[in-house]
C-alpha beads as a LAMMPS data file, in Angstrom:
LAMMPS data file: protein, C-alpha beads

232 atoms
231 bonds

1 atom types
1 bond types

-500.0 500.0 xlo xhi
-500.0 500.0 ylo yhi
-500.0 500.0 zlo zhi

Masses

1 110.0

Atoms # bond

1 1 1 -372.573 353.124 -182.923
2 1 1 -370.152 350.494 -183.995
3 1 1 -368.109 349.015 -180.940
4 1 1 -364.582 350.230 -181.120
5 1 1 -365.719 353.029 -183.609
6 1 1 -364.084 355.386 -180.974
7 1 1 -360.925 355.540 -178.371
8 1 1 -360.292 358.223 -175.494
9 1 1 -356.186 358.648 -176.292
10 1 1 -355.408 361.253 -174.859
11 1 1 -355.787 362.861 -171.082
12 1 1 -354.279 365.975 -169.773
13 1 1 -355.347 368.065 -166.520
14 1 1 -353.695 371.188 -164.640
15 1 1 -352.648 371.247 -161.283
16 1 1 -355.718 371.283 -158.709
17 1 1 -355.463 374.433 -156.404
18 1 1 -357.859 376.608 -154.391
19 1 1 -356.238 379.718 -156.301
20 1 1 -354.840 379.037 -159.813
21 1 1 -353.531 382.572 -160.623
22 1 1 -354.783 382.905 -164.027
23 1 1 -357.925 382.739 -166.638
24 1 1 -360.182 379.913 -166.732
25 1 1 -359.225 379.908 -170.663
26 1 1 -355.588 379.525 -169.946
27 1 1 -356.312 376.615 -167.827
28 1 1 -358.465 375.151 -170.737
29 1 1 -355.371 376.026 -172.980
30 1 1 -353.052 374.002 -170.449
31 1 1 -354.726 371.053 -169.780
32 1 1 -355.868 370.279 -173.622
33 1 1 -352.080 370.922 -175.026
34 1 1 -351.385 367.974 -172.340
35 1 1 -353.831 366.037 -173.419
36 1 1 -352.872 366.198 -177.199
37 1 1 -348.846 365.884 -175.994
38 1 1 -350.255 362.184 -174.029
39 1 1 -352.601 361.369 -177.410
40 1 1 -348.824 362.030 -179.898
41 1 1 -351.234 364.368 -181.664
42 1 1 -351.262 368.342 -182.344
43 1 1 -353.850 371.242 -182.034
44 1 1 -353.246 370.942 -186.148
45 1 1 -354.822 367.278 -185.654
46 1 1 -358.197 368.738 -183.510
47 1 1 -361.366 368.895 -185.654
48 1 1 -364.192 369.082 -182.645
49 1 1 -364.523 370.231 -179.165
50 1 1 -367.118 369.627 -176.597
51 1 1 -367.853 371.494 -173.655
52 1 1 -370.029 372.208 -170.239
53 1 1 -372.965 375.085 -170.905
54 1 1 -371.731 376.036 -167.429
55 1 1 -368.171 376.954 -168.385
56 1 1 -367.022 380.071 -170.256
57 1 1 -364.418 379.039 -172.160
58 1 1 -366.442 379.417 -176.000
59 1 1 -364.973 376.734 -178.316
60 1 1 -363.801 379.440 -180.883
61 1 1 -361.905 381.249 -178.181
62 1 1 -360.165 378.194 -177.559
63 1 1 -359.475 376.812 -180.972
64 1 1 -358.039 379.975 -181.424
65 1 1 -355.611 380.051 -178.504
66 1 1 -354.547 376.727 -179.367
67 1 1 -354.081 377.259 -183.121
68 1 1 -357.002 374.999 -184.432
69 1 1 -357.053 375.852 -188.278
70 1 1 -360.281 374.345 -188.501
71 1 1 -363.599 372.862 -186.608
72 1 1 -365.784 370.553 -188.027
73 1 1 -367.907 369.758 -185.016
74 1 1 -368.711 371.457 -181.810
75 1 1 -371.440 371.089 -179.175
76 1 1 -371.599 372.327 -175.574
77 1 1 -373.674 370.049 -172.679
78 1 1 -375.967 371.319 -170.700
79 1 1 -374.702 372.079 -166.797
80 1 1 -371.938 370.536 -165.363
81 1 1 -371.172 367.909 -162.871
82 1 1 -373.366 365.104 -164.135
83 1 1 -372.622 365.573 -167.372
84 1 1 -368.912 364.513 -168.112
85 1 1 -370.333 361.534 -169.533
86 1 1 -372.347 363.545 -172.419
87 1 1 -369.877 365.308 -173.315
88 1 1 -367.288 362.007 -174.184
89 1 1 -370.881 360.404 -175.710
90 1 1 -370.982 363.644 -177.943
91 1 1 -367.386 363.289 -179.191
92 1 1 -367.542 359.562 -179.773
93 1 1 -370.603 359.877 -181.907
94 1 1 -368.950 362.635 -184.028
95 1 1 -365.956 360.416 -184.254
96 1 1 -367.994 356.904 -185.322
97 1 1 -370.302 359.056 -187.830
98 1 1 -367.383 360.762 -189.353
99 1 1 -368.287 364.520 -188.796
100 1 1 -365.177 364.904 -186.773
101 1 1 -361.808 362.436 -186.647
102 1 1 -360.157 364.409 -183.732
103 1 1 -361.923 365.678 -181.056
104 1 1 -361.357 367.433 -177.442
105 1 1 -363.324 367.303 -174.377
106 1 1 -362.374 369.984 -171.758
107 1 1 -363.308 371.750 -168.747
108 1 1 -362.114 374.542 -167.316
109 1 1 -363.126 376.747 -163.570
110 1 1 -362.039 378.578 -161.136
111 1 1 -364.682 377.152 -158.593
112 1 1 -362.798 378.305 -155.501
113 1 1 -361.253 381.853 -156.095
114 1 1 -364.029 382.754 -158.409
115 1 1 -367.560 381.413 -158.861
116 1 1 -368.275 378.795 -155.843
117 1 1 -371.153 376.786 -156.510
118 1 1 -371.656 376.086 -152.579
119 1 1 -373.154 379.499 -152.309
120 1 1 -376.562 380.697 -152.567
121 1 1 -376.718 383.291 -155.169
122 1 1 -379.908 385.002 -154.300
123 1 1 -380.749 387.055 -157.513
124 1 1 -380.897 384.287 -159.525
125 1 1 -384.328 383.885 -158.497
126 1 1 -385.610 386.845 -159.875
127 1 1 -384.016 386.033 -163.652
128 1 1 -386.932 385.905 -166.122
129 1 1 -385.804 382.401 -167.536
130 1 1 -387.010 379.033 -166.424
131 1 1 -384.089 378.703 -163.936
132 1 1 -385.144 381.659 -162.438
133 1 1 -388.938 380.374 -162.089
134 1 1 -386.752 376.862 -161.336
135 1 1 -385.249 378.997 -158.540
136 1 1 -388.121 380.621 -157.086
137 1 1 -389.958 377.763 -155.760
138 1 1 -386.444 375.703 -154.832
139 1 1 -384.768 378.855 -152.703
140 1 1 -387.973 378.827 -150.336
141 1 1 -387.691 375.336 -149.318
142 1 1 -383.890 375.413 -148.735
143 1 1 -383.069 374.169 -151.968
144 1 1 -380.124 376.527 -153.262
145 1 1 -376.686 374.738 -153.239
146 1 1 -376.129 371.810 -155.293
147 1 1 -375.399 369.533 -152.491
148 1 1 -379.500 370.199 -150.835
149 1 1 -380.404 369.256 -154.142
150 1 1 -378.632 366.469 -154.302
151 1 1 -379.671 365.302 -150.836
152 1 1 -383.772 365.162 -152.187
153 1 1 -382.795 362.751 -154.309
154 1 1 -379.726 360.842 -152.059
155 1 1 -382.646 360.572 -149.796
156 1 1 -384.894 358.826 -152.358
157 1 1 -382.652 356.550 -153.605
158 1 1 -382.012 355.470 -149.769
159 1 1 -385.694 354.994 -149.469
160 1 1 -385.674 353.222 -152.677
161 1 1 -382.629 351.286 -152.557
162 1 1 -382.317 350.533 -148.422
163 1 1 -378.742 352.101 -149.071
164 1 1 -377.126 353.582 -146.121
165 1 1 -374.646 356.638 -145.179
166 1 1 -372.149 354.137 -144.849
167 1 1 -372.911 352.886 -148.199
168 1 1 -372.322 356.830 -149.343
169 1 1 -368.717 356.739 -147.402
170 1 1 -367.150 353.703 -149.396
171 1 1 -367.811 355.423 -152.600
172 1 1 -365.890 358.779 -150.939
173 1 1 -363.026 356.542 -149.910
174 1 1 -362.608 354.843 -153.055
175 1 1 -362.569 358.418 -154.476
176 1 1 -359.915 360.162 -152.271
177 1 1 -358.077 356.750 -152.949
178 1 1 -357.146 357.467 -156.396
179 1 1 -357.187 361.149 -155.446
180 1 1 -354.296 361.059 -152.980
181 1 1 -352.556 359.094 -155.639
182 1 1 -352.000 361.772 -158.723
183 1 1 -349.849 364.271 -157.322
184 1 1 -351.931 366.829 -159.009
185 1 1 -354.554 366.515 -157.002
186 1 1 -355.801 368.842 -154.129
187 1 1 -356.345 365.880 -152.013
188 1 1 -352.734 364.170 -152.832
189 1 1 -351.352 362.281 -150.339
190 1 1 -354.310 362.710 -148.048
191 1 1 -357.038 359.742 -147.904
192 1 1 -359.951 358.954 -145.484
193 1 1 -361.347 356.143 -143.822
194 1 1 -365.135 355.585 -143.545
195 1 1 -364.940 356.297 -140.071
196 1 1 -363.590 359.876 -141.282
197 1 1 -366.791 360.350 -143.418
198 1 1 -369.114 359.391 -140.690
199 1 1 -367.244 361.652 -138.185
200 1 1 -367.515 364.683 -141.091
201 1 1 -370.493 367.320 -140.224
202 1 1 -373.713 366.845 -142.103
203 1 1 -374.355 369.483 -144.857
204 1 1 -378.153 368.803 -146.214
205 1 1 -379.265 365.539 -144.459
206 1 1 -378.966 362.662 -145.307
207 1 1 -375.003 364.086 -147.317
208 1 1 -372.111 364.782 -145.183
209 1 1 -369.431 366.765 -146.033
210 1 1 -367.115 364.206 -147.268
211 1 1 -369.997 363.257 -149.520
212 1 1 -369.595 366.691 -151.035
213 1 1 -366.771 367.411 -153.887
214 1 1 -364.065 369.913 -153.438
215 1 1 -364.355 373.368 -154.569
216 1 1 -360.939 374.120 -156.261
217 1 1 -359.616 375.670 -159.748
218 1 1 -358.617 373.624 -162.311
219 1 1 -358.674 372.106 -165.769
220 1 1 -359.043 368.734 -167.404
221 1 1 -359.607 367.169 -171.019
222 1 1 -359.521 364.062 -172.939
223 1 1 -358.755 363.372 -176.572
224 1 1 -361.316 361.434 -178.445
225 1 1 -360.967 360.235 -181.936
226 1 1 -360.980 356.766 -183.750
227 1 1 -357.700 355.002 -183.176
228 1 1 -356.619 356.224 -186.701
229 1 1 -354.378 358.935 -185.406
230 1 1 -352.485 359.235 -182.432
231 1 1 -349.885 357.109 -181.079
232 1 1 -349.177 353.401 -182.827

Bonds

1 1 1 2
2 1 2 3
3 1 3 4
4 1 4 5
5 1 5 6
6 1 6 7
7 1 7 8
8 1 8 9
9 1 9 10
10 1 10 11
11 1 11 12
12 1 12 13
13 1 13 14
14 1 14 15
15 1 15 16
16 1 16 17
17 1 17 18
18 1 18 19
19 1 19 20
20 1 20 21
21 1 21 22
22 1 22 23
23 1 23 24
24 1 24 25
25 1 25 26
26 1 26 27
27 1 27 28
28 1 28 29
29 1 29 30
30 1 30 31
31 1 31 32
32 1 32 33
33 1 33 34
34 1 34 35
35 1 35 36
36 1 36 37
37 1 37 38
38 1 38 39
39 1 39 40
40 1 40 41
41 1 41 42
42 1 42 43
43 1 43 44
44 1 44 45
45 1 45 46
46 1 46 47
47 1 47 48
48 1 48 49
49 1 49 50
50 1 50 51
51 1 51 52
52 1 52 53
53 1 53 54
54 1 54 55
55 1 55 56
56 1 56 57
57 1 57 58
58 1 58 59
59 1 59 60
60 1 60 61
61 1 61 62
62 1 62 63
63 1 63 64
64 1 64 65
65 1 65 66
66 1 66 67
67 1 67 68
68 1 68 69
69 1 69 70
70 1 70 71
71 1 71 72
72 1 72 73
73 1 73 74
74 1 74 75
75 1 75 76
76 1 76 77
77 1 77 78
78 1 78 79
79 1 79 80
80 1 80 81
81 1 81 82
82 1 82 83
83 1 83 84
84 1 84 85
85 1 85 86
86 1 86 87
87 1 87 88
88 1 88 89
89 1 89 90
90 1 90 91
91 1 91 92
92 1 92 93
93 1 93 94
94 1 94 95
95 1 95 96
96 1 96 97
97 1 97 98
98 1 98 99
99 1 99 100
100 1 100 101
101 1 101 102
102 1 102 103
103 1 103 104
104 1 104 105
105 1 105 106
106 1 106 107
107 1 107 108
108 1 108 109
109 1 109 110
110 1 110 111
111 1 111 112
112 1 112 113
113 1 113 114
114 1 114 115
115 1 115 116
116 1 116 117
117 1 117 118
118 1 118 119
119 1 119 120
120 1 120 121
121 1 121 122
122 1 122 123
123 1 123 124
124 1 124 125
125 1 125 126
126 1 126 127
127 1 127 128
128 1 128 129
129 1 129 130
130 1 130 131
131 1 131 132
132 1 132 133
133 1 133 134
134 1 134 135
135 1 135 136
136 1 136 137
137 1 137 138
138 1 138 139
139 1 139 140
140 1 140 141
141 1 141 142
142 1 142 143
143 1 143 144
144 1 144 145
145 1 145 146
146 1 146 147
147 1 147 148
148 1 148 149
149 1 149 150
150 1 150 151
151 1 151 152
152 1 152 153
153 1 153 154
154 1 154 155
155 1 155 156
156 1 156 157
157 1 157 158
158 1 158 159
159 1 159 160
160 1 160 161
161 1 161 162
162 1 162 163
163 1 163 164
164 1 164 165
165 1 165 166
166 1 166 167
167 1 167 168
168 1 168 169
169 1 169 170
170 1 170 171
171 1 171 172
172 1 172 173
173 1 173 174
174 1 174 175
175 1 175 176
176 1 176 177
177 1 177 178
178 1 178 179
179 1 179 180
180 1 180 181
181 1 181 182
182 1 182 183
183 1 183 184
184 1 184 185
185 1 185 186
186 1 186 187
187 1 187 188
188 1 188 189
189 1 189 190
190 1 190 191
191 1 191 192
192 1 192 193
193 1 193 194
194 1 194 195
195 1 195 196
196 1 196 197
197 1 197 198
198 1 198 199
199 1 199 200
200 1 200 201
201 1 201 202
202 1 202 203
203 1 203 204
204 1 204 205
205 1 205 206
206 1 206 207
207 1 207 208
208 1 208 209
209 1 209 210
210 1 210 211
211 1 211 212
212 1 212 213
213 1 213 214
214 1 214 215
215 1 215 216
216 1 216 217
217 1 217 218
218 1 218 219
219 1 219 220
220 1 220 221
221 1 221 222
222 1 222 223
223 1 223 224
224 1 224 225
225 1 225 226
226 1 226 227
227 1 227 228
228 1 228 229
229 1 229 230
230 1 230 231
231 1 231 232
């Protein structure tokens, strides 16, 4: 890919709450008509959308909602979390190949009044799919939130790497920093100090709870395309 081939101009996001009030689609709606408004573009402009395989917001329910005439491109990313990065890599390549000139990235959940990820959702294990075989030998051994996942590999990389909880803590500070800056933010107005993250309870050794992000509903997106359109 040509350097420069592609430009995130655009970013909108809803409020962050731990009960929206409405459909994970409207949120998606919401926080994509901001992003456009920020980019100077219009849902007429959109030609691609990229997604999380985790979310349920389908890209044709959405281009419909938001009056997209047309899509050229669309691809969805498999889980979540980790994967913001794919799904901006996905647009930009679509953008600096040509298959697409204006293209979304969104997510959209209601993590805290509906589906929480913290909790163990026991029948999962029995699906006949390989995340239910996945599941079957992780549940046993504790494994069932993302966060004891996490802490296999947290652990690793500390045996690995000779980083420390400490070391964990300055990252989670220099997140709630920005955080408590954008007033849309659950966390706005509220930072912590490392000494705050070592004082928080553990959750799956060697992660503490401030090492853990926030369950809360919400929506965010971002507007790639290739610095053709959009604001001068």
């Amino acid at each position: 890919m040509t350097r420069g081939a592609a430009a995130i101009v655009g970013i909108g996001a809803t409020e962050f709450s731990k009960n929206s009030g409405r459909s994970e689609l409207r949120l998606a709606v919401e926080a994509i008509t901001s992003a456009l408004a920020d980019a100077g573009l219009a849902a007429a402009d959109v030609d691609g959308l990229v997604t999380f395989t985790m979310d349920s917001n389908a890209e044709i329910a959405v281009a419909r909602e938001l009056g997209v005439s047309e899509l050229r491109f669309f691809s969805q990313i498999g889980y979540g979390g980790g994967a913001a990065c794919a799904t901006v890599q996905q647009a930009a390549m679509a953008v600096a190949t040509g298959t697409a000139e204006v293209v979304v990235c969104y997510r959209a959940l209601n993590e805290r009044s509906g589906h929480r990820f913290g909790r163990v959702a026991t029948g999962l294990a029995g699906n006949l799919t390989t995340a239910g075989i996945d599941n079957g030998w992780h549940y046993p051994m504790g494994l069932a939130t993302p966060a004891a996942m996490v802490a296999m590999i947290a652990r690793r990389y500390m045996h690995v790497s000779g980083a420390t909880s400490e070391d964990f803590g300055v990252v989670t500070v220099a997140d709630r920093r920005h955080a408590a800056s954008n007033p849309k933010a659950w966390f706005f107005g509220r930072p912590v100090t490392l000494a705050e993250h070592q004082e928080s309870r553990p959750i799956a050794e060697p992660l503490r709870l401030l090492d853990c992000c926030q369950e809360s509903d919400g929506a965010v997106a971002v507007v790639v395309t290739t610095g053709r359109a959009g604001r001068p």
